[in-house]
N, CA, C and O of each residue as an XYZ file, in Angstrom:
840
protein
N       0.825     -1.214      0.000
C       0.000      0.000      0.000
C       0.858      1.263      0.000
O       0.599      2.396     -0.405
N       2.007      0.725      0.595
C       2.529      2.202      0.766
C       3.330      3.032     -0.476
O       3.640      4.222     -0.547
N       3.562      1.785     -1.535
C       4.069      2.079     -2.808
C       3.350      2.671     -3.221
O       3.487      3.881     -3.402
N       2.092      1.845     -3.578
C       1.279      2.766     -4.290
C       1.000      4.245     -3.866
O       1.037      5.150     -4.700
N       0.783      4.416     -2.851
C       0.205      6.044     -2.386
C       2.389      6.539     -2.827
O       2.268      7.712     -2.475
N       3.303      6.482     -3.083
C       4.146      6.771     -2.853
C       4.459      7.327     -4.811
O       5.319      8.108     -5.221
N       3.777      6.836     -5.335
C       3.609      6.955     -6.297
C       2.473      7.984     -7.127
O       1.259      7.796     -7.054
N       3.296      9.433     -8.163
C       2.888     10.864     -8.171
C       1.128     10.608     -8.716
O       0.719      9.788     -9.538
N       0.320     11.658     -7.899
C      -0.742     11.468     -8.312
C      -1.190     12.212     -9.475
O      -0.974     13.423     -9.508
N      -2.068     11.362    -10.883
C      -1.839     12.146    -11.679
C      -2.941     13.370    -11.575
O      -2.815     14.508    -12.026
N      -3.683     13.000    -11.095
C      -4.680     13.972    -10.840
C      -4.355     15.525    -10.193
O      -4.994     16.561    -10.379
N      -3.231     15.325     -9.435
C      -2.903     16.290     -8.135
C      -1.272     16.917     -9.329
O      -0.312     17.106     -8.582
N      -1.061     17.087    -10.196
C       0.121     17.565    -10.746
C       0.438     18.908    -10.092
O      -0.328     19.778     -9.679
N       2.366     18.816    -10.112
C       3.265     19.989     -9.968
C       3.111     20.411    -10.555
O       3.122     19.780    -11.612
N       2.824     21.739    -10.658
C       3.057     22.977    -11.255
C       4.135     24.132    -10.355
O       3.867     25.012     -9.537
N       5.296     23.703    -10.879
C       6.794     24.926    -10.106
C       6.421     26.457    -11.102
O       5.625     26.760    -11.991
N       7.346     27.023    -10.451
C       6.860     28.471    -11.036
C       7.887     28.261    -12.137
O       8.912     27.586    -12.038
N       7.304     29.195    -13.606
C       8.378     29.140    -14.199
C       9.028     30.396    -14.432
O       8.575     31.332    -13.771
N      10.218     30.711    -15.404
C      10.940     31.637    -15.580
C      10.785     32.400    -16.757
O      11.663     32.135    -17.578
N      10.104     33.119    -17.069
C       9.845     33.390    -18.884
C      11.136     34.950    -19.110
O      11.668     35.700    -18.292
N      11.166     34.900    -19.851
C      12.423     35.815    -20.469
C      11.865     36.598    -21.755
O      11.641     36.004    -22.810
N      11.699     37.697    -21.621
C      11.137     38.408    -22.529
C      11.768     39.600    -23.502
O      12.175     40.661    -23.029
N      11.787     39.390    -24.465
C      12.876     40.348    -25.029
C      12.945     40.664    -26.506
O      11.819     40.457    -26.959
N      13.795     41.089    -27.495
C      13.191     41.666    -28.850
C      14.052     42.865    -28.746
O      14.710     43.142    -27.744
N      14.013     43.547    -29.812
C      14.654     45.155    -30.560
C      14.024     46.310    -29.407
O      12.843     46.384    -29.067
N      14.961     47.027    -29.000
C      14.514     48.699    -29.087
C      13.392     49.070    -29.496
O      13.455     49.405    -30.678
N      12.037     49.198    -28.906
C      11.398     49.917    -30.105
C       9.995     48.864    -29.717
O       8.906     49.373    -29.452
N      10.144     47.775    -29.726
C       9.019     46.688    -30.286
C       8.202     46.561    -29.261
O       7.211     45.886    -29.538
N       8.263     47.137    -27.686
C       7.023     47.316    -26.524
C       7.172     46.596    -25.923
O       6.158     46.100    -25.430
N       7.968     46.256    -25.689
C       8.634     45.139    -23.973
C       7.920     45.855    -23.186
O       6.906     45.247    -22.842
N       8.042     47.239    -22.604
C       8.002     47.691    -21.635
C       6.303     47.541    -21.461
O       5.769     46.904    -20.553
N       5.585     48.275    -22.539
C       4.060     48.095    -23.083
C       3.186     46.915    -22.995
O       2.012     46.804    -22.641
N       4.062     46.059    -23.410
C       3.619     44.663    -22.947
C       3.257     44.054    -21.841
O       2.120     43.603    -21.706
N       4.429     43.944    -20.671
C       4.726     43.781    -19.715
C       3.361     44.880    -18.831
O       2.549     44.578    -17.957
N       3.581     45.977    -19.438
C       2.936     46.941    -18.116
C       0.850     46.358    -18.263
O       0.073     46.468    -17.314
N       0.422     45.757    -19.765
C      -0.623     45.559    -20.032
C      -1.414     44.105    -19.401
O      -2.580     43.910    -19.058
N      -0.288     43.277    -19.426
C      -0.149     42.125    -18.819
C      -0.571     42.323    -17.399
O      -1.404     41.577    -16.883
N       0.069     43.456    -16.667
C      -0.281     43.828    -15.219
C      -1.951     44.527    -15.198
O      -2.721     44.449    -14.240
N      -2.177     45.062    -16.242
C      -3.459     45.621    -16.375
C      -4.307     44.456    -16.563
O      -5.278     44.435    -15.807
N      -4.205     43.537    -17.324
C      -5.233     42.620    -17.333
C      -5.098     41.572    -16.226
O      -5.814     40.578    -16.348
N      -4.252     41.649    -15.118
C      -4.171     40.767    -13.832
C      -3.538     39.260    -14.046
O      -3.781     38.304    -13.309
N      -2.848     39.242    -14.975
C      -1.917     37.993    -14.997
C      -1.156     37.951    -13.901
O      -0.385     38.879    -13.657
N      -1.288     36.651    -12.926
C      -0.423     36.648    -11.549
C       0.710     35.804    -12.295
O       0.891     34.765    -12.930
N       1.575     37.331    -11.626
C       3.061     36.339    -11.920
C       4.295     37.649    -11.710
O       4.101     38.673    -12.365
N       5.172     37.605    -11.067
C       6.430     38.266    -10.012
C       6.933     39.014    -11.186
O       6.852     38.165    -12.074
N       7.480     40.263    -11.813
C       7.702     40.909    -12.623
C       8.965     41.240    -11.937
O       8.866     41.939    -10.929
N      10.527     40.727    -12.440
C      11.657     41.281    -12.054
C      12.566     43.154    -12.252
O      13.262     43.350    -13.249
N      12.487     43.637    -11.795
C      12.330     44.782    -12.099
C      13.931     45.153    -12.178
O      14.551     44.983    -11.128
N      14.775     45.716    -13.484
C      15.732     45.373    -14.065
C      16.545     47.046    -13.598
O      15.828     48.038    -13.466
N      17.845     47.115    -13.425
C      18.262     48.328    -12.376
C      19.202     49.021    -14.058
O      19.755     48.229    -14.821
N      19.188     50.260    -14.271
C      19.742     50.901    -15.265
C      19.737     52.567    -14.548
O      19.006     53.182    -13.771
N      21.144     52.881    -15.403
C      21.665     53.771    -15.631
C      21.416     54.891    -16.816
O      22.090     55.831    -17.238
N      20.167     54.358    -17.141
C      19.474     55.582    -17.711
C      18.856     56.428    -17.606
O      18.115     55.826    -16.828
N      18.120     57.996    -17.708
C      17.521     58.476    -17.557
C      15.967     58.449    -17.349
O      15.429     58.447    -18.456
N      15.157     58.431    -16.443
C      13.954     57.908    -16.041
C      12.828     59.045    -17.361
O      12.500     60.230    -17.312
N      12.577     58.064    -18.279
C      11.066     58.642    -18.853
C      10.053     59.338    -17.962
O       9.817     58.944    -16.820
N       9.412     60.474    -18.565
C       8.214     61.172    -17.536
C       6.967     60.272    -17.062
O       6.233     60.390    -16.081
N       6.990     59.251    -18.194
C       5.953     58.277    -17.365
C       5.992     56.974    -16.734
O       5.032     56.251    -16.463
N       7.448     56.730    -16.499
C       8.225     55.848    -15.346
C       8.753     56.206    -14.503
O       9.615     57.082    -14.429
N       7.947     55.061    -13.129
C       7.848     55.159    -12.184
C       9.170     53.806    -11.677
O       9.330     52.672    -12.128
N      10.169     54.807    -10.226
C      11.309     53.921    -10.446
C      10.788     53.123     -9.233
O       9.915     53.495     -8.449
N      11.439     52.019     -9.215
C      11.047     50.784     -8.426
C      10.100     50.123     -8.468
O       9.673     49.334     -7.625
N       9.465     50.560    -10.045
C       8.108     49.559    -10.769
C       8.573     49.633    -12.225
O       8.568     48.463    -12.608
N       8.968     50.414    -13.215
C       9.496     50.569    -14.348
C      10.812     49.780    -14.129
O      10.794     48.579    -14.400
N      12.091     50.415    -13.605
C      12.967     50.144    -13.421
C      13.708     50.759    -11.958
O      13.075     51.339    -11.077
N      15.008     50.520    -11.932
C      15.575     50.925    -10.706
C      16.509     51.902    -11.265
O      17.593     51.564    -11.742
N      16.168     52.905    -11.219
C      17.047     54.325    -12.191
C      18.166     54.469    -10.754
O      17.838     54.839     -9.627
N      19.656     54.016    -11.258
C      20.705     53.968    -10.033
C      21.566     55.177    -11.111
O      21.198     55.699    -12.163
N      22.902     55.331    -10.274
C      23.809     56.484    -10.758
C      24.898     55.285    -11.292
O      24.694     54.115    -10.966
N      25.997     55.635    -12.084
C      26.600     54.800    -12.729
C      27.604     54.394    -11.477
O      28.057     53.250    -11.450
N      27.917     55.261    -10.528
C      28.773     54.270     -9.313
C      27.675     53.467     -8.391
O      28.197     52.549     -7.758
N      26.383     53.610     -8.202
C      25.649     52.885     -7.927
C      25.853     51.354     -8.821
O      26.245     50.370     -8.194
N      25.650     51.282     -9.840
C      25.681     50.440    -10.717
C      27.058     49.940    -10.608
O      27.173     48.725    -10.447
N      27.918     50.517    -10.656
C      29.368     49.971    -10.074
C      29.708     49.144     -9.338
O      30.286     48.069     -9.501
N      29.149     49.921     -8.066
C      29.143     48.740     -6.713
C      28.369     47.669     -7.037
O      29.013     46.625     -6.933
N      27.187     47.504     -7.405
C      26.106     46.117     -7.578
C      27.168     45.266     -8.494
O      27.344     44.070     -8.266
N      27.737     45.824     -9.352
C      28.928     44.643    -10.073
C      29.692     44.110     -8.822
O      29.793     42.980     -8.345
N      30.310     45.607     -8.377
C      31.728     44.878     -7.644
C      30.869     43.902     -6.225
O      31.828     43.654     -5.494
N      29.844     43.395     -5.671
C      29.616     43.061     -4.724
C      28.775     41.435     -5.381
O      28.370     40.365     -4.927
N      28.893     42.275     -6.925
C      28.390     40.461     -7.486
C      27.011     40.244     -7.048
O      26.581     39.156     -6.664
N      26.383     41.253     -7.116
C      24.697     41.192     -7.255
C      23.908     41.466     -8.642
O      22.716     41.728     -8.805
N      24.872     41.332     -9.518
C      23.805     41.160    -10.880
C      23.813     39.963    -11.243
O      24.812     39.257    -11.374
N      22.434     39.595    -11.471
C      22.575     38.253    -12.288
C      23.403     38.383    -13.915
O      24.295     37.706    -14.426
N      22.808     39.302    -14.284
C      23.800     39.429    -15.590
C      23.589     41.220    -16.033
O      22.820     42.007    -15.482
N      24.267     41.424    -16.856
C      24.851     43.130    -16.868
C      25.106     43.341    -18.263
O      25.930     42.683    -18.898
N      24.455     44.187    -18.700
C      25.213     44.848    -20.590
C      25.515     46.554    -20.879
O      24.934     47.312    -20.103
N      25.958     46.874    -21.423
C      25.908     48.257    -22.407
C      25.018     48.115    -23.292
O      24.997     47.288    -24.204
N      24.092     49.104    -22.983
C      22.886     48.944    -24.182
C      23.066     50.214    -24.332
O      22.953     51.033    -23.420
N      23.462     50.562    -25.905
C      23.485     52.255    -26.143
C      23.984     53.005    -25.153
O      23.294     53.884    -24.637
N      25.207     52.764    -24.775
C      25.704     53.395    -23.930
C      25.163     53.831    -22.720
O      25.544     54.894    -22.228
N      24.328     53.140    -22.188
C      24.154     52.911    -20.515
C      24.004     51.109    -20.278
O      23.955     50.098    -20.979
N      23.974     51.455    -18.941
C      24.339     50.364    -18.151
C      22.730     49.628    -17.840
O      21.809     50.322    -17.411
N      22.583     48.289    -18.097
C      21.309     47.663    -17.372
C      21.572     46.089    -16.750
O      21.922     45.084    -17.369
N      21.388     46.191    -15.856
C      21.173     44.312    -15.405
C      20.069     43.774    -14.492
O      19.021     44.332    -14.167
N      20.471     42.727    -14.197
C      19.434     42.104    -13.473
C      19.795     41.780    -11.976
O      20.598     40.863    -11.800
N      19.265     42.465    -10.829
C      19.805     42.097     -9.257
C      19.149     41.266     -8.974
O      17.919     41.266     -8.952
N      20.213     40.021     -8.588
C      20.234     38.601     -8.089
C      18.942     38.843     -6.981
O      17.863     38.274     -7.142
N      19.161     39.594     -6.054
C      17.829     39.361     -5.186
C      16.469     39.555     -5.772
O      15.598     38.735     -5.484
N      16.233     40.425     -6.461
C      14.869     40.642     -7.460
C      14.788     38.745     -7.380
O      13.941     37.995     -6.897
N      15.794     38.543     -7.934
C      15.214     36.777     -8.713
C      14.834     36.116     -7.397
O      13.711     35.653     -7.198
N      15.682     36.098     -6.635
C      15.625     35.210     -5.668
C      14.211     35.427     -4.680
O      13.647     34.470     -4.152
N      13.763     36.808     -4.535
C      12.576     37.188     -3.912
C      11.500     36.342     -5.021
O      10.820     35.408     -4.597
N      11.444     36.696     -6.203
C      10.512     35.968     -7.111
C      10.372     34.722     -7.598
O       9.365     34.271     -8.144
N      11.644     34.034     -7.346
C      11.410     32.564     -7.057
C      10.645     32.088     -5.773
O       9.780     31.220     -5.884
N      10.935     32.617     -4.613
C      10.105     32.213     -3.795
C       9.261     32.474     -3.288
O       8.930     32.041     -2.184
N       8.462     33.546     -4.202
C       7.398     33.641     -4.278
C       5.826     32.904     -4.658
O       4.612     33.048     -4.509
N       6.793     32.090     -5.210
C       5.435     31.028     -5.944
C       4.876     30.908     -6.947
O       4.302     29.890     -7.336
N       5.006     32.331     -7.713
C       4.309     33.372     -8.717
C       5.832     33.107    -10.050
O       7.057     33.231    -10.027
N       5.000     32.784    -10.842
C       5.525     32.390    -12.338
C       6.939     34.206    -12.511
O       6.634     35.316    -12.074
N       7.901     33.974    -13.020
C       8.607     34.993    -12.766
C       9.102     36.008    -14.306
O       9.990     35.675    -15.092
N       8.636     36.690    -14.359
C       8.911     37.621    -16.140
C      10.059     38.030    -15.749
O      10.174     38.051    -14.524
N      11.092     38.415    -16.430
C      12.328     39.220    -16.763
C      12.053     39.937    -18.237
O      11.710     39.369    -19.273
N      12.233     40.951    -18.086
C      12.219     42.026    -19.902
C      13.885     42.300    -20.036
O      14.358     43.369    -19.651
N      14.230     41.863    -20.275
C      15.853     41.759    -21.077
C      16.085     42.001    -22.626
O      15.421     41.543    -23.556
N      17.555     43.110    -22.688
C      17.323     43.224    -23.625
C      17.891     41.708    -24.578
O      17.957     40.753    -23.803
N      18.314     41.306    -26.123
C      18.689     40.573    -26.721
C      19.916     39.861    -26.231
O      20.125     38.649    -26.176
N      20.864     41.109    -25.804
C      22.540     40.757    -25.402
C      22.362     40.120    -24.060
O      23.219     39.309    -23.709
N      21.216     40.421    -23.153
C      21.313     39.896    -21.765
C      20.837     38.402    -21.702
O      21.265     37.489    -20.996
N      19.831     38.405    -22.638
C      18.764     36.879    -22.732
C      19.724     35.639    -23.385
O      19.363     34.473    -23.548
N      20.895     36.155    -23.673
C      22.110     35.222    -24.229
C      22.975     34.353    -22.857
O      23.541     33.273    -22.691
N      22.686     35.462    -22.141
C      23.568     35.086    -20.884
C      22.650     34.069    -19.571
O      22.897     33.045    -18.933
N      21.736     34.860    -19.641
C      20.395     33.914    -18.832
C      20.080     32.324    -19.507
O      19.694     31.388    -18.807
N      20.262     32.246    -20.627
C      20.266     31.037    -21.430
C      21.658     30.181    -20.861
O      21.575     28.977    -20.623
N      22.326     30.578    -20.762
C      23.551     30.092    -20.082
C      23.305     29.596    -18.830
O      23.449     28.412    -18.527
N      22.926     30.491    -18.071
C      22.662     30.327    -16.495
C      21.517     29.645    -16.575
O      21.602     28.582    -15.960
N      20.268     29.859    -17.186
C      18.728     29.010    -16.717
C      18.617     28.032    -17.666
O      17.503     27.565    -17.434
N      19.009     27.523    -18.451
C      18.142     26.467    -19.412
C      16.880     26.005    -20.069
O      16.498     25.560    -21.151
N      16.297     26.413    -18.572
C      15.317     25.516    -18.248
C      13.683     26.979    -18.175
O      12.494     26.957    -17.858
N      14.633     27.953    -18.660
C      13.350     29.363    -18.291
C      13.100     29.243    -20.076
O      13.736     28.757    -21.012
N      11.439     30.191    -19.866
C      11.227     29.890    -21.437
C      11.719     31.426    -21.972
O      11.796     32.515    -21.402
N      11.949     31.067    -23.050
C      12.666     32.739    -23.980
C      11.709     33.557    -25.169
O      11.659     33.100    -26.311
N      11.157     34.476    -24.889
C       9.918     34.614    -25.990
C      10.368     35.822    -26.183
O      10.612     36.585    -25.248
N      10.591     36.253    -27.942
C      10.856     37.013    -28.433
C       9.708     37.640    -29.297
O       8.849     37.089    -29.984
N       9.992     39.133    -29.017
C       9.253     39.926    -29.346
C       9.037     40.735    -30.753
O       9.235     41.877    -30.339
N       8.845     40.836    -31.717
C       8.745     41.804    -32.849
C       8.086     42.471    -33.286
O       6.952     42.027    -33.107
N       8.066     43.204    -33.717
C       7.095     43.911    -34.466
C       6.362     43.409    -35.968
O       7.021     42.550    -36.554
N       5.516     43.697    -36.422
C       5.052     43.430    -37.991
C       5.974     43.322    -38.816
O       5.803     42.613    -39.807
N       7.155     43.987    -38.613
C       7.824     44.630    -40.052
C       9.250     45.680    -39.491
O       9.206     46.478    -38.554
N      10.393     45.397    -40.334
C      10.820     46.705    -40.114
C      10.650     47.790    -39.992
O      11.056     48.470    -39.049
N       9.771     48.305    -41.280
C       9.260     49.648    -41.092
C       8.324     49.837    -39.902
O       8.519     50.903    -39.318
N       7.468     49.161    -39.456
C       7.533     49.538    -38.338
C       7.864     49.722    -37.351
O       7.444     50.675    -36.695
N       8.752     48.852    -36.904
C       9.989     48.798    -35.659
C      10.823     50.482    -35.782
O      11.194     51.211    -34.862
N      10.911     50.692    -37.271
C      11.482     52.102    -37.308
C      10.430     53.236    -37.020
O      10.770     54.111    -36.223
N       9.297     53.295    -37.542
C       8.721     54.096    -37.017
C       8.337     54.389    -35.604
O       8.016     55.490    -35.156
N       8.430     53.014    -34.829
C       7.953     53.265    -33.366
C       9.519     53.891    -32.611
O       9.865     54.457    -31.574
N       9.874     53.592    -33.336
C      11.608     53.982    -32.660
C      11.318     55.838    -32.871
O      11.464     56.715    -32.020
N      10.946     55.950    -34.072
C      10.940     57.735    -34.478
C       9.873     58.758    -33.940
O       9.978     59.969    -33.745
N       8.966     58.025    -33.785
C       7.685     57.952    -32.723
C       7.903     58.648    -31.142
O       7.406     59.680    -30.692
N       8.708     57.807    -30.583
C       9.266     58.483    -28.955
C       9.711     59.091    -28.999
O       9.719     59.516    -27.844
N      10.830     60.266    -30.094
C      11.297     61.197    -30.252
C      12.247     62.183    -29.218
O      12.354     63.375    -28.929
N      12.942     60.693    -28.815
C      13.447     60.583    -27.549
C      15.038     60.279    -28.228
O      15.981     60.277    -27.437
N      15.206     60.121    -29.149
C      16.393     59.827    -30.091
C      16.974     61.028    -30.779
O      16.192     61.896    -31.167
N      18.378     61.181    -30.988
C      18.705     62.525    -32.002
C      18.694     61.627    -33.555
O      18.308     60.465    -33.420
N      19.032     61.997    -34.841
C      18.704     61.476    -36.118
C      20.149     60.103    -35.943
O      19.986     58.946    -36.329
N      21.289     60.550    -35.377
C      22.276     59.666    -34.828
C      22.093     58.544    -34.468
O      22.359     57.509    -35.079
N      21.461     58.715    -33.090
C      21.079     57.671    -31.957
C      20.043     57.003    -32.938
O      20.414     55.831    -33.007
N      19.047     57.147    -33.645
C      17.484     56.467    -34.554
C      18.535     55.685    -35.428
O      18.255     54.497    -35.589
N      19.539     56.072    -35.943
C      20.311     55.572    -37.061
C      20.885     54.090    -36.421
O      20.796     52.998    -36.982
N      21.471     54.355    -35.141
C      22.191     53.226    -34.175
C      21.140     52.226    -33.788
O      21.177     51.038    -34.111
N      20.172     52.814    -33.051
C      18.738     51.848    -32.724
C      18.637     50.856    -33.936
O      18.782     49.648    -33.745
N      18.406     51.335    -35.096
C      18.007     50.826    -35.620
C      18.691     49.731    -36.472
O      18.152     48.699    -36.874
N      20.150     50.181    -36.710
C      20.582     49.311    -36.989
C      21.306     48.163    -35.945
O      21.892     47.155    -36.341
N      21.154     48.496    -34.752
C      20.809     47.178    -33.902
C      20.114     46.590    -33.733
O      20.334     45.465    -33.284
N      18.704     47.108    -34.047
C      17.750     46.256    -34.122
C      17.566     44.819    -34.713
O      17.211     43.752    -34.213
N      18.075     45.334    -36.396
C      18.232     44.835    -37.515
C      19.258     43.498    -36.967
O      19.107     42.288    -37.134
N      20.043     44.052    -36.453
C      21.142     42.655    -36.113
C      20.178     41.589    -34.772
O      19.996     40.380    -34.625
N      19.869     42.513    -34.208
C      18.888     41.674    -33.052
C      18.003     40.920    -33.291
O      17.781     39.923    -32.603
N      17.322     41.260    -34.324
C      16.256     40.433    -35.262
C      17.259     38.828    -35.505
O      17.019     37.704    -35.064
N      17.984     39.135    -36.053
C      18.836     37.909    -36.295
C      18.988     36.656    -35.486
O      19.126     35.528    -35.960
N      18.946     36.997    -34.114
C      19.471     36.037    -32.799
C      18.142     35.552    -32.604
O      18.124     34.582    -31.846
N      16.758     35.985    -33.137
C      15.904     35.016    -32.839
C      15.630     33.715    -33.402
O      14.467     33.319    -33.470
N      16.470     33.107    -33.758
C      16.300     31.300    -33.554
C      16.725     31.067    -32.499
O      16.722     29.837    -32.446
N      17.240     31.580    -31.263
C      18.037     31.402    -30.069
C      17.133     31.468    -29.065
O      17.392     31.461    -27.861
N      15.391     31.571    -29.899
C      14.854     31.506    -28.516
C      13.124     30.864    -28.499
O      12.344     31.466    -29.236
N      12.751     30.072    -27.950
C      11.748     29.016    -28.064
C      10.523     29.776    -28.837
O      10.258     29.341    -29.958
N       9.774     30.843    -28.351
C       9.065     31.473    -29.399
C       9.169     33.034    -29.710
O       9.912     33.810    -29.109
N       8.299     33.366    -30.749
C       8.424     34.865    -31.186
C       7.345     35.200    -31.248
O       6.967     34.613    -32.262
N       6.278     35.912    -30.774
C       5.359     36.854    -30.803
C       5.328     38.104    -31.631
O       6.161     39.000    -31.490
N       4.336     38.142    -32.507
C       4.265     39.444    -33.003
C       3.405     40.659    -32.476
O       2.209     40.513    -32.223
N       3.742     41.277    -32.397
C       3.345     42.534    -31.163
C       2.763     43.478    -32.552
O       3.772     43.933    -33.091
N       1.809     43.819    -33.130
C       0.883     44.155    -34.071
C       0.619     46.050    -33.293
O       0.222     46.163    -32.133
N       0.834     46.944    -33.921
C      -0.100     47.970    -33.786
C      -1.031     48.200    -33.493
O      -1.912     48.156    -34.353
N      -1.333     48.527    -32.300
C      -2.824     48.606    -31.948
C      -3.424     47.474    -31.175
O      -4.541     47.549    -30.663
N      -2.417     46.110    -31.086
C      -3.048     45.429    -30.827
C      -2.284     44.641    -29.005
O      -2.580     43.476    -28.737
N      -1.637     45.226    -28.292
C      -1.228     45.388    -27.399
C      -1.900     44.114    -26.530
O      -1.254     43.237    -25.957
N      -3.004     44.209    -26.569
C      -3.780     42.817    -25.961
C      -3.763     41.700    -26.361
O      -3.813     40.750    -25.579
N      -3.662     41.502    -28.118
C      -3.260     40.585    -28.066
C      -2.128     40.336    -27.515
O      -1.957     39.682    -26.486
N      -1.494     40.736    -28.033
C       0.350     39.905    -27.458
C       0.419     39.482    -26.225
O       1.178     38.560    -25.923
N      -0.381     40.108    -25.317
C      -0.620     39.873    -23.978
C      -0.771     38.725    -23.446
O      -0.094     38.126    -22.610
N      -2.130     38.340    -24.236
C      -2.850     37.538    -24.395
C      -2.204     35.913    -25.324
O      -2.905     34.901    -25.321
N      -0.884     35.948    -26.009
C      -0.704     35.241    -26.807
C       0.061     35.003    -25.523
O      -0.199     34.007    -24.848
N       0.868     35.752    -25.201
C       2.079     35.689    -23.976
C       1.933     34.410    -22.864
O       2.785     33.585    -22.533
N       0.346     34.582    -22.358
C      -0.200     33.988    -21.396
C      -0.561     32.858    -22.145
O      -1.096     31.924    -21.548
N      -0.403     32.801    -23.083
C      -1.829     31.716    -23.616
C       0.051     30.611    -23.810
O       0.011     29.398    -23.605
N       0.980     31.075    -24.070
C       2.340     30.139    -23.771
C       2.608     29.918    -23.047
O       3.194     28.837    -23.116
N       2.545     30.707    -21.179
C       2.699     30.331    -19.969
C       1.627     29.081    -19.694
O       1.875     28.077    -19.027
N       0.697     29.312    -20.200
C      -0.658     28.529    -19.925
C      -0.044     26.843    -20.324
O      -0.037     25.942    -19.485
N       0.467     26.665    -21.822
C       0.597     26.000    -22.663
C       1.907     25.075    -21.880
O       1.900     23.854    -21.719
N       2.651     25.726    -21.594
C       4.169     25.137    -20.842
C       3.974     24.704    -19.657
O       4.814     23.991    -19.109
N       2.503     25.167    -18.888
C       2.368     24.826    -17.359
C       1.554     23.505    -17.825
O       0.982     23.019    -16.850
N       1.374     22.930    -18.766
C       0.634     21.242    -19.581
C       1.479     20.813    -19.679
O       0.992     19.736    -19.336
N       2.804     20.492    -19.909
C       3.863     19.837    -20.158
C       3.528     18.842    -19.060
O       3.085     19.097    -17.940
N       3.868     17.476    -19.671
C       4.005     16.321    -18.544
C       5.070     16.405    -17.895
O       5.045     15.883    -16.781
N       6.108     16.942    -18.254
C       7.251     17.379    -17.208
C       8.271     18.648    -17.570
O       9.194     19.051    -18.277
N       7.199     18.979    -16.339
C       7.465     20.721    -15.996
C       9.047     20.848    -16.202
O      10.038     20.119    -16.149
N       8.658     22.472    -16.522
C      10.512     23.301    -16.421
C      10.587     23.685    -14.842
O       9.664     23.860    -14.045
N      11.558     23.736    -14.714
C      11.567     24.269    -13.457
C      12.825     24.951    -13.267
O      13.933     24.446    -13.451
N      12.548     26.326    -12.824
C      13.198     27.465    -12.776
C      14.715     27.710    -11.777
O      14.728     28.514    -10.844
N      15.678     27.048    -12.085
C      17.018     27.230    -11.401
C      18.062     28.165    -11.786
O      18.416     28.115    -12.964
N      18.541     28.884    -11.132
C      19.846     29.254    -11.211
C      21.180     28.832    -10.128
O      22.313     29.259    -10.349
């Protein structure tokens, strides 16, 4: 008797939290995504990523991001609290190890918005987290939403964009790609979840380590 009860019930399945990794070009609505996802009440721990950039008028720091000073950002290297760290256009962004570690044990399925160069390195370290890449319709549009925020000089739009273009490239490196459509913000949302949904059916779960 005691085998049997010792043996997984299929009825009663694990579900571990998982790790999703979210990421794509400059431009294509990571941030938009992510913030809509919270609007429509998807439960799940949103890692909130620490940069050395200048805070947008409609980000809010310690929910957008963690807007630090570049010796701020210094020390979190030298003390070995980023999970991983890049130059993106000449500022600094990574990911603090405790963010993860609070959201692993939380219970709650865990998002990271990373850019392309960072989701290379997390692939290294997690394996086992899913990687969903983001795009837009089209180049031309990826360029227009870039020219759009007007947050760029004609220089910087020129650089965006042709990183983009190379960033586009690295997506076979990552399990799926979502197209993030104009106007259509809910979907993607909605496609987003409908893959968390899809991966939490697996007869044997991922499960989220570093």
């Amino acid at each position: 008797m005691s085998e049997i009860n010792a043996e997984p019930n299929p009825f009663r399945r694990e579900q571990p939290p998982l790790m999703v990794v979210i990421s794509g070009p400059s431009g294509v609505g990571k941030d938009a995504t992510i913030k809509k996802m919270k609007e429509l009440g998807y439960p799940f721990h949103f890692v909130v990523t620490a940069t050395t950039r200048p805070k947008r008028e409609d980000e809010v720091d310690g929910v957008d991001y963690f807007f630090v000073s570049m010796g701020e950002f210094a020390q979190l290297i030298e003390q070995g609290e980023l999970l991983e760290y890049a130059v993106v256009y000449g500022q600094y962004k990574g990911i603090p190890k405790q963010q993860v570690r609070d959201a692993l044990a939380s219970g709650k399925d865990v998002i990271m918005r990373i850019d392309v160069q960072g989701a290379s390195t997390i692939r290294r370290l997690a394996q086992d987290a899913i990687f969903i890449f983001i795009s837009a319709e089209s180049e031309e549009a990826l360029i227009r939403r870039l020219m759009e925020r007007k947050s760029e000089t004609p220089d910087g739009l020129k650089i965006r964009s042709a990183t983009a273009r190379e960033e586009m490239k690295r997506m076979e490196g990552f399990d799926y790609c979502v197209i993030n459509r104009d106007c259509d913000l809910e979907e993607t949302a909605h496609t987003i979840a409908a893959i968390i949904t899809a991966e939490k059916a697996r007869v044997h779960p991922r499960r989220a380590r570093l």
